[in-house]
Structures are given as C-alpha cells and as structure tokens.
PyMOL Python script that loads the backbone (N, CA, C, O; Angstrom):
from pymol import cmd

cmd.read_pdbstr("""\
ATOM      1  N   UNK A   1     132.328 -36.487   3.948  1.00  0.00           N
ATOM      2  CA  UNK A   1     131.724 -35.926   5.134  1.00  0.00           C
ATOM      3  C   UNK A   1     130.458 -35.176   4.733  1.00  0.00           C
ATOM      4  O   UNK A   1     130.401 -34.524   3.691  1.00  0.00           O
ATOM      5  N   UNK A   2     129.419 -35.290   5.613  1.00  0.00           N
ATOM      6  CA  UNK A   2     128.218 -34.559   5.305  1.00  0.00           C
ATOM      7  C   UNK A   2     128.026 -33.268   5.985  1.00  0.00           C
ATOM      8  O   UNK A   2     128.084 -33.003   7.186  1.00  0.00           O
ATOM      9  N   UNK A   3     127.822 -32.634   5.119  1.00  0.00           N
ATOM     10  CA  UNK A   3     127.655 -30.813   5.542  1.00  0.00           C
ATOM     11  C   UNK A   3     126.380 -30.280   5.534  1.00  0.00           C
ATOM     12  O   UNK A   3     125.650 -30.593   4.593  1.00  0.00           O
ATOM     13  N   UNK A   4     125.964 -29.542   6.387  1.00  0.00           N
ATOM     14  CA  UNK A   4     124.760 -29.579   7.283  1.00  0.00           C
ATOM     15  C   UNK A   4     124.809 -28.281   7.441  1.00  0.00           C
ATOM     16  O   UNK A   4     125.656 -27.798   8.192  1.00  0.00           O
ATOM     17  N   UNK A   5     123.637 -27.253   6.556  1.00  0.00           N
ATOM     18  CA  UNK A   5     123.631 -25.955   6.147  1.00  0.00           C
ATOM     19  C   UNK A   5     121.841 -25.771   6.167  1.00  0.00           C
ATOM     20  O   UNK A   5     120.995 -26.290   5.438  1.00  0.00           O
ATOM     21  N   UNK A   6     121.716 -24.924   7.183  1.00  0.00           N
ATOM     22  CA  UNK A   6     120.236 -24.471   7.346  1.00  0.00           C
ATOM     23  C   UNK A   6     119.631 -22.653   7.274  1.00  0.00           C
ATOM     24  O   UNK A   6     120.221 -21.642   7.658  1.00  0.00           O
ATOM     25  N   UNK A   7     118.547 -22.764   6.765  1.00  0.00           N
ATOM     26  CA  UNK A   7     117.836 -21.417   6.573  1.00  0.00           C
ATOM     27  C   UNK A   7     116.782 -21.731   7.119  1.00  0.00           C
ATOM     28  O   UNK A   7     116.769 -22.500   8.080  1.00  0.00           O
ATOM     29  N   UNK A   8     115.192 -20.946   6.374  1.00  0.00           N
ATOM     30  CA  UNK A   8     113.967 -21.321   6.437  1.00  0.00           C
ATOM     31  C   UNK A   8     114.132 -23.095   7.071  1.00  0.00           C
ATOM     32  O   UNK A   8     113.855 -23.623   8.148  1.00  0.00           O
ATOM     33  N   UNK A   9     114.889 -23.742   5.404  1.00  0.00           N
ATOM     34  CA  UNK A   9     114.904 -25.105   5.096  1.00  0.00           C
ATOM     35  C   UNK A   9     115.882 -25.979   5.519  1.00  0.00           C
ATOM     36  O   UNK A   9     116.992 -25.467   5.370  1.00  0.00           O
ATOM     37  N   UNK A  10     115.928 -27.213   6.036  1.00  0.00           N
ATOM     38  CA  UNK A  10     117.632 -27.680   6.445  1.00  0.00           C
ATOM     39  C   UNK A  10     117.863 -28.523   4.832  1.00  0.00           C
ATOM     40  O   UNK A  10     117.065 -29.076   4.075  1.00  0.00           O
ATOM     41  N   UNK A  11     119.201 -28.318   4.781  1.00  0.00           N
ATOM     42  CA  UNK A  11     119.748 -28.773   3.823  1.00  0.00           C
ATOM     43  C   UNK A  11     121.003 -29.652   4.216  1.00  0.00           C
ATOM     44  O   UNK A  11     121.817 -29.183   5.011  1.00  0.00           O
ATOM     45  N   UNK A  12     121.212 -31.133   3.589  1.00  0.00           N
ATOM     46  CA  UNK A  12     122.339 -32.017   4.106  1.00  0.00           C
ATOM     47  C   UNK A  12     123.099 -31.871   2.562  1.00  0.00           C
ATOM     48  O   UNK A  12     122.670 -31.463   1.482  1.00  0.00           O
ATOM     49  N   UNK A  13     124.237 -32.327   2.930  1.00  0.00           N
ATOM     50  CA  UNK A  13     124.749 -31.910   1.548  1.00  0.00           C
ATOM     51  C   UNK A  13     126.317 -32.519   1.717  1.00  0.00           C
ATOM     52  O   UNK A  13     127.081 -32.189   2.624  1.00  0.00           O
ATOM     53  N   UNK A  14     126.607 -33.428   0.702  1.00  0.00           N
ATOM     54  CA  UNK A  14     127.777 -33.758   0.246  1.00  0.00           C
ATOM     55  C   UNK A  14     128.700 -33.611  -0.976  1.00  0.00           C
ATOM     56  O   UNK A  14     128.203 -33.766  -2.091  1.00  0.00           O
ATOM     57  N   UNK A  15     129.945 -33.338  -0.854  1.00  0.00           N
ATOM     58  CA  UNK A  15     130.545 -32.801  -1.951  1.00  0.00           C
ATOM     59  C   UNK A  15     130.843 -33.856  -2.864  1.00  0.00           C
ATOM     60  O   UNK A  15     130.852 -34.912  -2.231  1.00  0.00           O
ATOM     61  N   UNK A  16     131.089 -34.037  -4.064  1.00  0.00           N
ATOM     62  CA  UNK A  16     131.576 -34.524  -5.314  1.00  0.00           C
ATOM     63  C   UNK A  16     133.273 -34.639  -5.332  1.00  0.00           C
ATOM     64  O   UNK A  16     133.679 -34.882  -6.469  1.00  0.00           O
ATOM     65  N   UNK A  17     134.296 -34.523  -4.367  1.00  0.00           N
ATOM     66  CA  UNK A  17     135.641 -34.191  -4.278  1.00  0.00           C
ATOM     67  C   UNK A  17     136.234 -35.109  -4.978  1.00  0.00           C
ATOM     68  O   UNK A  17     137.446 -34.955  -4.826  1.00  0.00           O
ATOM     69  N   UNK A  18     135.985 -36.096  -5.755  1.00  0.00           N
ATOM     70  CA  UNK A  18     137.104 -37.035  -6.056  1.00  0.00           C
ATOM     71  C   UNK A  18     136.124 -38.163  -6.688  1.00  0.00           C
ATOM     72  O   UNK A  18     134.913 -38.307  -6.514  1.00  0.00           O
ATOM     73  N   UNK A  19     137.085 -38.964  -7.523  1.00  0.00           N
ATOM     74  CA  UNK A  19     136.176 -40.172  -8.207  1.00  0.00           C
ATOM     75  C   UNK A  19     136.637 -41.103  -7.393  1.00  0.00           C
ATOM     76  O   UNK A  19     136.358 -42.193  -7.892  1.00  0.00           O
ATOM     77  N   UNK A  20     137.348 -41.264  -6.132  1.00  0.00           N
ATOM     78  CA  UNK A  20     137.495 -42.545  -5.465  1.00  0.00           C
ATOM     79  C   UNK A  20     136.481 -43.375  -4.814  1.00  0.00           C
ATOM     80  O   UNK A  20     135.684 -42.675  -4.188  1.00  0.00           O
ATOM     81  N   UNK A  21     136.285 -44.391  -4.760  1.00  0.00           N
ATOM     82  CA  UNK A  21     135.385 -45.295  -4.610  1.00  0.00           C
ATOM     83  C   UNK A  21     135.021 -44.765  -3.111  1.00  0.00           C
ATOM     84  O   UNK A  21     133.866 -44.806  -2.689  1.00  0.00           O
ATOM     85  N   UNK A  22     135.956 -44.335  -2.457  1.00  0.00           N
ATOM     86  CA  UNK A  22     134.892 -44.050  -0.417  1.00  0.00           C
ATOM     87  C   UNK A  22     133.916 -42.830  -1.125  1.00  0.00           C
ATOM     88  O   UNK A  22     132.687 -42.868  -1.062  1.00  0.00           O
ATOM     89  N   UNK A  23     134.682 -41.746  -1.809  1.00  0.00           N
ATOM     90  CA  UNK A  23     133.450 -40.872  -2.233  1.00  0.00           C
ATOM     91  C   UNK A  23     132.003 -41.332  -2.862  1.00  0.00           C
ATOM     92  O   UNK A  23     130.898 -41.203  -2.333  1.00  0.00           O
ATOM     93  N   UNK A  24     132.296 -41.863  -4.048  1.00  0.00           N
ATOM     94  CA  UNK A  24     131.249 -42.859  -4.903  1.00  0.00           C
ATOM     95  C   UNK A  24     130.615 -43.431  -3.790  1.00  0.00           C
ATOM     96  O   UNK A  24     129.434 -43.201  -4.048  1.00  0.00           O
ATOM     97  N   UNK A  25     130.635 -43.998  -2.773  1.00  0.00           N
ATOM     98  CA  UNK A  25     129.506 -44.836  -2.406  1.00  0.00           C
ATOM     99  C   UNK A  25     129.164 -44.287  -1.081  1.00  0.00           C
ATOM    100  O   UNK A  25     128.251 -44.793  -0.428  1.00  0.00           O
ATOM    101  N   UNK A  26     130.185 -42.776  -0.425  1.00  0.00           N
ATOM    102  CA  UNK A  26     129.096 -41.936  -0.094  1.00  0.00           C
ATOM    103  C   UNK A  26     127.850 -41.296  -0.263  1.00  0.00           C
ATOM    104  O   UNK A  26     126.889 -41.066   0.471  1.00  0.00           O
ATOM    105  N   UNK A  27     128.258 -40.985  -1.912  1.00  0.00           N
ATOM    106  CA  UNK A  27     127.147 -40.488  -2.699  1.00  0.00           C
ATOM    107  C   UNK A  27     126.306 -41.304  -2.654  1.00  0.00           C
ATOM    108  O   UNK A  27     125.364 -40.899  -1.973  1.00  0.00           O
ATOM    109  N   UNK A  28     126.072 -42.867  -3.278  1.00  0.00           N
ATOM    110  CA  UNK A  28     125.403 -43.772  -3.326  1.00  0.00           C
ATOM    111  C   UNK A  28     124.431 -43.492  -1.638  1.00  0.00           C
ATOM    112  O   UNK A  28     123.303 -43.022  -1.497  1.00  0.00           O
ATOM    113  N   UNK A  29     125.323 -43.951  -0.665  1.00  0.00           N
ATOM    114  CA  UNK A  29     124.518 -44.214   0.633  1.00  0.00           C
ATOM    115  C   UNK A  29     124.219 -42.830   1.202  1.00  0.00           C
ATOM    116  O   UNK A  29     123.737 -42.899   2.333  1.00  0.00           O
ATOM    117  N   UNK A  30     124.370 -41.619   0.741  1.00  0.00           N
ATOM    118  CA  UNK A  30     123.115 -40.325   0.594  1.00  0.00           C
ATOM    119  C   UNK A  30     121.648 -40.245   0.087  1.00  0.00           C
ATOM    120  O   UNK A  30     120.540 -40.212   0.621  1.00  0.00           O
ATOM    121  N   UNK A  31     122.243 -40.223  -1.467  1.00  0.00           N
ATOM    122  CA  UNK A  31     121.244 -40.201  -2.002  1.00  0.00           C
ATOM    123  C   UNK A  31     120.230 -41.684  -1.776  1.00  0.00           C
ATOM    124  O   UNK A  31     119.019 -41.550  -1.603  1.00  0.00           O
ATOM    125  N   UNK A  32     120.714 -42.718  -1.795  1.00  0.00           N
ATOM    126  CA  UNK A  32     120.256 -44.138  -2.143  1.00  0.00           C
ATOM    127  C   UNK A  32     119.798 -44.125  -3.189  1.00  0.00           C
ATOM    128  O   UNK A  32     118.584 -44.250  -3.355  1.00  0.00           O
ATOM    129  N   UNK A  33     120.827 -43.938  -4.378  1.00  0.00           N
ATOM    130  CA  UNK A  33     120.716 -43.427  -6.160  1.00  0.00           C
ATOM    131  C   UNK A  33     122.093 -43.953  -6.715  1.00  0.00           C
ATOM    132  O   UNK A  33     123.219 -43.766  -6.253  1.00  0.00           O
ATOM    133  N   UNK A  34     121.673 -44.714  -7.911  1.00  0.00           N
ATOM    134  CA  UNK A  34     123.197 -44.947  -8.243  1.00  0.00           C
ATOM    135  C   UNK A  34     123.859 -44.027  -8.639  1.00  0.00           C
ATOM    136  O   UNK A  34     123.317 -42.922  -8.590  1.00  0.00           O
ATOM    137  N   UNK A  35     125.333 -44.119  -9.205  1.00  0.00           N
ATOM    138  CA  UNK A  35     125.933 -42.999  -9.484  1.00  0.00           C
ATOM    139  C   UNK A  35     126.827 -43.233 -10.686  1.00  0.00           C
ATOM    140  O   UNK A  35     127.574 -44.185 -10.458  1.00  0.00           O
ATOM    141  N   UNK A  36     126.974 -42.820 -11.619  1.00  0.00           N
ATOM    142  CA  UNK A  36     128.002 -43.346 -12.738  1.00  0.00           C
ATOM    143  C   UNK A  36     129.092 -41.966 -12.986  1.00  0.00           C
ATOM    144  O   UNK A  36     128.743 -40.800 -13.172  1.00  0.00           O
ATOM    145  N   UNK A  37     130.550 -42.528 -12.922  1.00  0.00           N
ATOM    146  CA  UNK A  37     131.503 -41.479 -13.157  1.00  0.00           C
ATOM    147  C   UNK A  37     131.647 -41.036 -14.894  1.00  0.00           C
ATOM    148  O   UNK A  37     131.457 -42.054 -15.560  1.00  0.00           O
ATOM    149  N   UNK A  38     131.856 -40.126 -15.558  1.00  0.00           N
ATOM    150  CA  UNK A  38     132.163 -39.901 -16.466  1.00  0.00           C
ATOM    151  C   UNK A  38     133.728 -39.452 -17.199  1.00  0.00           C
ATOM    152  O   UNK A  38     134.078 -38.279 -17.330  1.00  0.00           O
ATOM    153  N   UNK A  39     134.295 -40.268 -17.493  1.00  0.00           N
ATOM    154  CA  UNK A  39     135.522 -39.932 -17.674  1.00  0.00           C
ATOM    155  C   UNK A  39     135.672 -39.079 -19.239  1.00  0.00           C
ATOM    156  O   UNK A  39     134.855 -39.396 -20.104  1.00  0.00           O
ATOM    157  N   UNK A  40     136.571 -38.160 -19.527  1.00  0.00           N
ATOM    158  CA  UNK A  40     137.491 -37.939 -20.934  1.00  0.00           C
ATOM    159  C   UNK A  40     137.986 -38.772 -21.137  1.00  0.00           C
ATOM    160  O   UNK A  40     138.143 -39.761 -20.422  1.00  0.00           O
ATOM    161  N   UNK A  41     138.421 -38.529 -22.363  1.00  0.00           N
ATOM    162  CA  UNK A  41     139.318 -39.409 -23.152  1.00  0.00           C
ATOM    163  C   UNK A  41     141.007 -39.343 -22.872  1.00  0.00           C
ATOM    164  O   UNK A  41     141.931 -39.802 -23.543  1.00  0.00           O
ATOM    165  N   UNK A  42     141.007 -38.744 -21.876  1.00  0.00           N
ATOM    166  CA  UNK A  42     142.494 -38.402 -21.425  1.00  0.00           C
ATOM    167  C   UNK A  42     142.257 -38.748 -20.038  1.00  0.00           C
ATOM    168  O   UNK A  42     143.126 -38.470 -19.212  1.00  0.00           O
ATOM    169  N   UNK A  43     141.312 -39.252 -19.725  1.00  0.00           N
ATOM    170  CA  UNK A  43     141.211 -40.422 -18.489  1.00  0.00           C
ATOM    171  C   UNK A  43     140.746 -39.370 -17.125  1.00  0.00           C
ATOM    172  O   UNK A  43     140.507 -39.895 -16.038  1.00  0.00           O
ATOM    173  N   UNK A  44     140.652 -37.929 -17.294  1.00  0.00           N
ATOM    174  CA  UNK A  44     140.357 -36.997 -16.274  1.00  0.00           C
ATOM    175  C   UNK A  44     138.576 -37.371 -15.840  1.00  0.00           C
ATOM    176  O   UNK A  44     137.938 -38.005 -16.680  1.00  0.00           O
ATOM    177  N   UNK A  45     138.022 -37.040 -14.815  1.00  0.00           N
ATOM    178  CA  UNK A  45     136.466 -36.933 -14.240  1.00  0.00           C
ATOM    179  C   UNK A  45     135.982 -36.412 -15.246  1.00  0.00           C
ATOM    180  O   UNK A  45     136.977 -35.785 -15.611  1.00  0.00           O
ATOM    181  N   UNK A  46     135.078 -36.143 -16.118  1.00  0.00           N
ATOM    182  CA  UNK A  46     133.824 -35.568 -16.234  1.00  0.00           C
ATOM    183  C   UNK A  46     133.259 -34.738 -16.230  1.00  0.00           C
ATOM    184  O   UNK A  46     133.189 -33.608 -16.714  1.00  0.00           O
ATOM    185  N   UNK A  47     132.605 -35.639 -15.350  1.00  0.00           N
ATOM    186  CA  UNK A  47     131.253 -35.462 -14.374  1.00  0.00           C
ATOM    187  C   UNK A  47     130.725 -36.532 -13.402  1.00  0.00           C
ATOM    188  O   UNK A  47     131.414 -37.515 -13.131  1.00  0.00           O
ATOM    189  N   UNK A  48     129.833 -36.391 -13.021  1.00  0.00           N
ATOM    190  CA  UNK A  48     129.127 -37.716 -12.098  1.00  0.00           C
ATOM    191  C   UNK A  48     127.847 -37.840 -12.783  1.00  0.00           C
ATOM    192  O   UNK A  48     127.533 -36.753 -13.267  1.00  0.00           O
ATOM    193  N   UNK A  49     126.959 -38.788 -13.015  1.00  0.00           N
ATOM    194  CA  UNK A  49     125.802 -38.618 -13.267  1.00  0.00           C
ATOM    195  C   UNK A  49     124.778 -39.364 -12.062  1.00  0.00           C
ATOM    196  O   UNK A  49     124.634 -40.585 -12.006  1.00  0.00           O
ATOM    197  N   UNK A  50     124.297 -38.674 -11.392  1.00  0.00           N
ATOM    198  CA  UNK A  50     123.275 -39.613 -10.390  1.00  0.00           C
ATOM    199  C   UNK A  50     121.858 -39.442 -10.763  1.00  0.00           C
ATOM    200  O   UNK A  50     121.220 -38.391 -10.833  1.00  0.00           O
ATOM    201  N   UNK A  51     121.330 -41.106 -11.076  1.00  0.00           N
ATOM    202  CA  UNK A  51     120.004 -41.301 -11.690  1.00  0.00           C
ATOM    203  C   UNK A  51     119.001 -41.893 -11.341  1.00  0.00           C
ATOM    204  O   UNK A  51     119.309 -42.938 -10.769  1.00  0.00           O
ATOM    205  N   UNK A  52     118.051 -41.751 -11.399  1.00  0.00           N
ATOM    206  CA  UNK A  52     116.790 -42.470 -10.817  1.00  0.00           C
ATOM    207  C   UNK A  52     116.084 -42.593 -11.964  1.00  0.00           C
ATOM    208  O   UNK A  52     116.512 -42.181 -13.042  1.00  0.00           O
ATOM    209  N   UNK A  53     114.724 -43.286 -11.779  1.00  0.00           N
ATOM    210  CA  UNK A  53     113.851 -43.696 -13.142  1.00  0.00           C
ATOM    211  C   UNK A  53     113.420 -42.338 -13.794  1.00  0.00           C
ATOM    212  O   UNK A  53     113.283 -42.272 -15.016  1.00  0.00           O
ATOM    213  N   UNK A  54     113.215 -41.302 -13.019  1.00  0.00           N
ATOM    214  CA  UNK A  54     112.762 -40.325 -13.956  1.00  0.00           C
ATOM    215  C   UNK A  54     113.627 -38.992 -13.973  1.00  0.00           C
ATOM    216  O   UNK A  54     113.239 -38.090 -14.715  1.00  0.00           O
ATOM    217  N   UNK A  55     114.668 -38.819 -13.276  1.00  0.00           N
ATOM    218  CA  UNK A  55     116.066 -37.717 -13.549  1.00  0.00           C
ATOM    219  C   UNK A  55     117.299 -38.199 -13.674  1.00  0.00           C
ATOM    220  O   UNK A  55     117.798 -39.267 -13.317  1.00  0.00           O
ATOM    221  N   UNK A  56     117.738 -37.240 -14.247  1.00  0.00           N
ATOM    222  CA  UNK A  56     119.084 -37.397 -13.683  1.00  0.00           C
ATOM    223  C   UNK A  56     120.085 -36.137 -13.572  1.00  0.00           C
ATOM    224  O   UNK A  56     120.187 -35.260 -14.429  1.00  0.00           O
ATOM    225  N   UNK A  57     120.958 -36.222 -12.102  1.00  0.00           N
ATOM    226  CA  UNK A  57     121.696 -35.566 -11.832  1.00  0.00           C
ATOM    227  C   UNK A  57     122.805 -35.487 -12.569  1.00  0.00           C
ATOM    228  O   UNK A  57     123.121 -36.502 -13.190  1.00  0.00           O
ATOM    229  N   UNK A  58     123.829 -34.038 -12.703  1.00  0.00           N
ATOM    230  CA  UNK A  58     125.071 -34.016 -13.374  1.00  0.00           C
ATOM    231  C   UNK A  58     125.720 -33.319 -12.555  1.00  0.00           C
ATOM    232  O   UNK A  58     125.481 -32.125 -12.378  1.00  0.00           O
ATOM    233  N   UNK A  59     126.649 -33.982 -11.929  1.00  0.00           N
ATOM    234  CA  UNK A  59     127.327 -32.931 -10.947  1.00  0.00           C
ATOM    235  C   UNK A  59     128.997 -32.657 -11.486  1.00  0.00           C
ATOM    236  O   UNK A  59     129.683 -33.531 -12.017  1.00  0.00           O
ATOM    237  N   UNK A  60     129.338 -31.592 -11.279  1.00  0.00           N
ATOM    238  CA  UNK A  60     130.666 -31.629 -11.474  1.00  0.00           C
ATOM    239  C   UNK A  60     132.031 -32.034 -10.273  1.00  0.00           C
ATOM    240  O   UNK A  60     131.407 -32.214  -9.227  1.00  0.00           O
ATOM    241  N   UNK A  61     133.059 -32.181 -10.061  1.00  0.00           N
ATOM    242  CA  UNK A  61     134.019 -32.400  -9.061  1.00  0.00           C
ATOM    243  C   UNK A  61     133.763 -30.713  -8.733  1.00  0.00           C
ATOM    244  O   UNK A  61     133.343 -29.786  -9.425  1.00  0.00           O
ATOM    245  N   UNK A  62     134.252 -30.826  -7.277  1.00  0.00           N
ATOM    246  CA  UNK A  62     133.990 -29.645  -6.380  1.00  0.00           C
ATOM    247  C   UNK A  62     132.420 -29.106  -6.099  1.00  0.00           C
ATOM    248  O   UNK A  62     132.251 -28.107  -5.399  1.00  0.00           O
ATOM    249  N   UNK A  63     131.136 -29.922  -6.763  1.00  0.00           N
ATOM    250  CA  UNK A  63     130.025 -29.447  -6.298  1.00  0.00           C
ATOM    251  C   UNK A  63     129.728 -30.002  -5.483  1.00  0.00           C
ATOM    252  O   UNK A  63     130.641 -30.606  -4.920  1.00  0.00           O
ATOM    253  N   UNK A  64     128.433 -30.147  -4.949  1.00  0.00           N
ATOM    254  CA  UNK A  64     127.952 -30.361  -3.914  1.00  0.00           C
ATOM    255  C   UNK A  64     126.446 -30.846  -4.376  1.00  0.00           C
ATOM    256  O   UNK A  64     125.810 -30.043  -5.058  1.00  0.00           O
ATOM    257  N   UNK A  65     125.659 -32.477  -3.954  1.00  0.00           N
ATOM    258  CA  UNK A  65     124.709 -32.958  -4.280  1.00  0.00           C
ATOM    259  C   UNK A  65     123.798 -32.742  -2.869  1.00  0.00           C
ATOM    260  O   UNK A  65     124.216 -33.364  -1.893  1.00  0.00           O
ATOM    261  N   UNK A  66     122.666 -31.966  -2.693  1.00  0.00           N
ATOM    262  CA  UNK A  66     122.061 -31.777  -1.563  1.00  0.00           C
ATOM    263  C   UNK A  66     120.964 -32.929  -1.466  1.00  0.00           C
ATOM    264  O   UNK A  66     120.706 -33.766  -2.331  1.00  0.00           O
ATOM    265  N   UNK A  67     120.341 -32.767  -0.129  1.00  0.00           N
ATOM    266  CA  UNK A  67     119.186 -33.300   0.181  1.00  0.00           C
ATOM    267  C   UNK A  67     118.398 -32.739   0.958  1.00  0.00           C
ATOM    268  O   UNK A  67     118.668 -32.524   2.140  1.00  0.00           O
ATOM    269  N   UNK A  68     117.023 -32.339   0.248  1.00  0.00           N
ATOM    270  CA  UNK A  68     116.287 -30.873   1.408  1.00  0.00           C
ATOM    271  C   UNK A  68     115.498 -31.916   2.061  1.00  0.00           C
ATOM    272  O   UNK A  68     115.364 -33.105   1.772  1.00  0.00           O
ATOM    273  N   UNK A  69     114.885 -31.042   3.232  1.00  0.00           N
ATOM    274  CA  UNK A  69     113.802 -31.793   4.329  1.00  0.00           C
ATOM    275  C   UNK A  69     112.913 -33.005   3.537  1.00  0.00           C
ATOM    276  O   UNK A  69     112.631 -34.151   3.888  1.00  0.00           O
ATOM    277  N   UNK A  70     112.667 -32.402   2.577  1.00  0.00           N
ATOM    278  CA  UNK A  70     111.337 -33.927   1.902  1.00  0.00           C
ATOM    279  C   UNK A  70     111.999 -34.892   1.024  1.00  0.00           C
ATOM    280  O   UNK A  70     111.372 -35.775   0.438  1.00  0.00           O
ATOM    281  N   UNK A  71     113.544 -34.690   0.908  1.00  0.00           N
ATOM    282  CA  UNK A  71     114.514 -35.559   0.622  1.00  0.00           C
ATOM    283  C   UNK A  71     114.420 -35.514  -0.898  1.00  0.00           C
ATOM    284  O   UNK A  71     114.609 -36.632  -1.377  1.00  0.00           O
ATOM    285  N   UNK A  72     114.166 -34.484  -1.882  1.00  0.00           N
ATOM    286  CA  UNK A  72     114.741 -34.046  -2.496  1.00  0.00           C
ATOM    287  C   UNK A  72     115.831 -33.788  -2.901  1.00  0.00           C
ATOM    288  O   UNK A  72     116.409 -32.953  -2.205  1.00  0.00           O
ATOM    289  N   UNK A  73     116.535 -34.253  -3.984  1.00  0.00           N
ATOM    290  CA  UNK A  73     118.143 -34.560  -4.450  1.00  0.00           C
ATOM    291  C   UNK A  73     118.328 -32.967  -5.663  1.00  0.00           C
ATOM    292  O   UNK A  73     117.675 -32.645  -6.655  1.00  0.00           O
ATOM    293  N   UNK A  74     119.480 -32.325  -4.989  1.00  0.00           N
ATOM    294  CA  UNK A  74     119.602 -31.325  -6.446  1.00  0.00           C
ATOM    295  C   UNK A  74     121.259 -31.387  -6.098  1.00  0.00           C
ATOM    296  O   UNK A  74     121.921 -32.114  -5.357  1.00  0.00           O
ATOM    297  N   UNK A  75     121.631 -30.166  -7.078  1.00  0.00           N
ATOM    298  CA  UNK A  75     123.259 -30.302  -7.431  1.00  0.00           C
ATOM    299  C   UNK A  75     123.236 -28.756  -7.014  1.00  0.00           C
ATOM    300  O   UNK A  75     122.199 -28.099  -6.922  1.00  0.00           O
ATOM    301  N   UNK A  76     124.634 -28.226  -6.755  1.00  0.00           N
ATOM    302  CA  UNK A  76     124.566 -26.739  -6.584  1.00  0.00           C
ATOM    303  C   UNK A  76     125.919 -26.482  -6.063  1.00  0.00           C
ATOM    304  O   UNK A  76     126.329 -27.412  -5.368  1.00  0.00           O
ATOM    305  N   UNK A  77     126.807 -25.400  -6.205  1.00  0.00           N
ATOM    306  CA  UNK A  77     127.916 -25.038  -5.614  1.00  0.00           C
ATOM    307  C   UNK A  77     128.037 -24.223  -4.077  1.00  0.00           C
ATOM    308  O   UNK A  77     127.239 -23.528  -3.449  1.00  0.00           O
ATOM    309  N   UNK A  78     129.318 -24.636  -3.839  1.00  0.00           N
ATOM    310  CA  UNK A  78     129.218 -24.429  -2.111  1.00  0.00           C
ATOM    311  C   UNK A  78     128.692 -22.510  -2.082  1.00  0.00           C
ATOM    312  O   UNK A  78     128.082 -21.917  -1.193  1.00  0.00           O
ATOM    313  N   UNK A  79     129.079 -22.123  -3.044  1.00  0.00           N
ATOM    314  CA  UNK A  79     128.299 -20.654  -2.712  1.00  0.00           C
ATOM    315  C   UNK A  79     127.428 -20.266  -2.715  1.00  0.00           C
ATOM    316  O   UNK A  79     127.292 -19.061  -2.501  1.00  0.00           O
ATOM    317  N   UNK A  80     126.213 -21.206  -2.998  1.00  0.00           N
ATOM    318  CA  UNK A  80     124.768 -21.175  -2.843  1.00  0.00           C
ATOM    319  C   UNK A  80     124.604 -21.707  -1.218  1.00  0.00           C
ATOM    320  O   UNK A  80     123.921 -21.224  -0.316  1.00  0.00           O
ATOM    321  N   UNK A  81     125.250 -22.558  -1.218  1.00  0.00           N
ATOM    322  CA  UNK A  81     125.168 -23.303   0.252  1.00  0.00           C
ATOM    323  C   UNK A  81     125.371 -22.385   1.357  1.00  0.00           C
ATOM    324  O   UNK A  81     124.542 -22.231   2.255  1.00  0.00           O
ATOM    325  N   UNK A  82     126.454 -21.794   1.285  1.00  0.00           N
ATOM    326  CA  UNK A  82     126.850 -20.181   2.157  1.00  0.00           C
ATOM    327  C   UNK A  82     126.035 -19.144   1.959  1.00  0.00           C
ATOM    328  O   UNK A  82     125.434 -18.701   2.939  1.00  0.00           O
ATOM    329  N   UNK A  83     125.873 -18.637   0.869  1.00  0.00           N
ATOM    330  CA  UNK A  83     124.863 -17.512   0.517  1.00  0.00           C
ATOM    331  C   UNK A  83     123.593 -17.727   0.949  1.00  0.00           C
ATOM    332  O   UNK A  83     123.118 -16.735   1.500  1.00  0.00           O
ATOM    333  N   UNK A  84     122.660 -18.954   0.878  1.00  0.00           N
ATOM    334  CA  UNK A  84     121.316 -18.957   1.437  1.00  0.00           C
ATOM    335  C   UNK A  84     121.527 -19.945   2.844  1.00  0.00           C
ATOM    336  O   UNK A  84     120.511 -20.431   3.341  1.00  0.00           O
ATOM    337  N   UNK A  85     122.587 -20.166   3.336  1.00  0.00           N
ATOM    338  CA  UNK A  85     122.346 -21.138   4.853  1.00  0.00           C
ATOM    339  C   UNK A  85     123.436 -20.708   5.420  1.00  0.00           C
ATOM    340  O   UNK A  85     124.420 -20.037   5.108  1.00  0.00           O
ATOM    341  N   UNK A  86     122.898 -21.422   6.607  1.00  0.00           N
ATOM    342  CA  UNK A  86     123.962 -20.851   7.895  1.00  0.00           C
ATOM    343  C   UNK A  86     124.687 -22.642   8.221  1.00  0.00           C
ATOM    344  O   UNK A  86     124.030 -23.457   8.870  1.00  0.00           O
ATOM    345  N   UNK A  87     126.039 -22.973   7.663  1.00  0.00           N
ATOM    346  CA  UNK A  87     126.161 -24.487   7.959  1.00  0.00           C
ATOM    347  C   UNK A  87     126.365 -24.162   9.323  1.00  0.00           C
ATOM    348  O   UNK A  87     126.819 -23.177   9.904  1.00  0.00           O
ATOM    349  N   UNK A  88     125.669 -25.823   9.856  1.00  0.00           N
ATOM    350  CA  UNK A  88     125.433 -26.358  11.147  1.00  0.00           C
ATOM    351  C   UNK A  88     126.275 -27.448  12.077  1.00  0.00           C
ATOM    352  O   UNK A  88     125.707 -28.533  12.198  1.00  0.00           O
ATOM    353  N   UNK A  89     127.180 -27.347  12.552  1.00  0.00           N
ATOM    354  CA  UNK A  89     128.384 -28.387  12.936  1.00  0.00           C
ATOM    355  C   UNK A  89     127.716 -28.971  14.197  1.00  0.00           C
ATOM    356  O   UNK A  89     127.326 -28.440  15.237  1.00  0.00           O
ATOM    357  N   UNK A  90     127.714 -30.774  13.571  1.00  0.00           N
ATOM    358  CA  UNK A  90     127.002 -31.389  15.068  1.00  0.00           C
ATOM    359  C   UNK A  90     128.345 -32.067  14.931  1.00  0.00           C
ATOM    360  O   UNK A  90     128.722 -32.868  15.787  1.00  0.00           O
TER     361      UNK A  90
END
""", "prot")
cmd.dss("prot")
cmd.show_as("cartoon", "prot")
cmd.util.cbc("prot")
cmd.orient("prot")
C-alpha cells in the first residue's frame, strides 16, 4: 500500500515489509527501478537493493523507499515520515 505523507513537500512512500513477490514488484512499479533481494546465509532478508545506472538504494525490511514531487527515490524510516509530514489518507 502506498503512504502519502506531506509538509512543505508531498512525499509517496512505500514500505519494504516482506520479500514476497506482491511486495517486490510493488517496489518495482513505484519506483520503475529494479530491485534485488539480499539474502544471509541462513536464508533470512538482508536487505533490498534498488538500482539504477548511477545509484543504488539499500533498504532494510520495515523501511520505507520514498518518492518526492520531482520523483526522486530515497530510503528512510517511518519516523522521519511522521516527524517531518503530516500522512494524507485518500
């Protein structure tokens, strides 16, 4: 689900909750960025890595990958999201 948190700036923003494939290709059809899971060696998540030709994202499970007004991609935890925005329920 996409979460919709505004200040000055609007910010869209989806969480990282799970390595299951409906999540994964939420992320994918957000960002329009691929996404690669990172597993341990004891088969647990990671991380996520979402990449484009010249970054790349590292998100952890339970963060949150935003997208600001000029569609800018960053990573950040939901207490930044609360602390600088007011989320917006349409």
């Amino acid at each position: 689900m996409i979460r919709i948190f505004k200040s000055k700036e609007r910010l869209e923003a989806v969480a990282f909750s799970d390595s299951t494939k409906d999540i994964i290709q939420a992320i994918i059809a957000f960002t329009g960025l691929s996404v690669t899971v990172e597993y341990a060696t004891d088969g647990t998540v990671r991380a996520g890595l979402i990449k484009n030709v010249s970054s790349v994202h590292i998100v952890n499970l339970g963060q949150f990958i935003y997208k600001d007004s000029e569609g800018n991609i960053g990573v950040c935890d939901l207490d930044y999201l609360r602390d600088g925005f007011e989320e917006i329920t349409e």
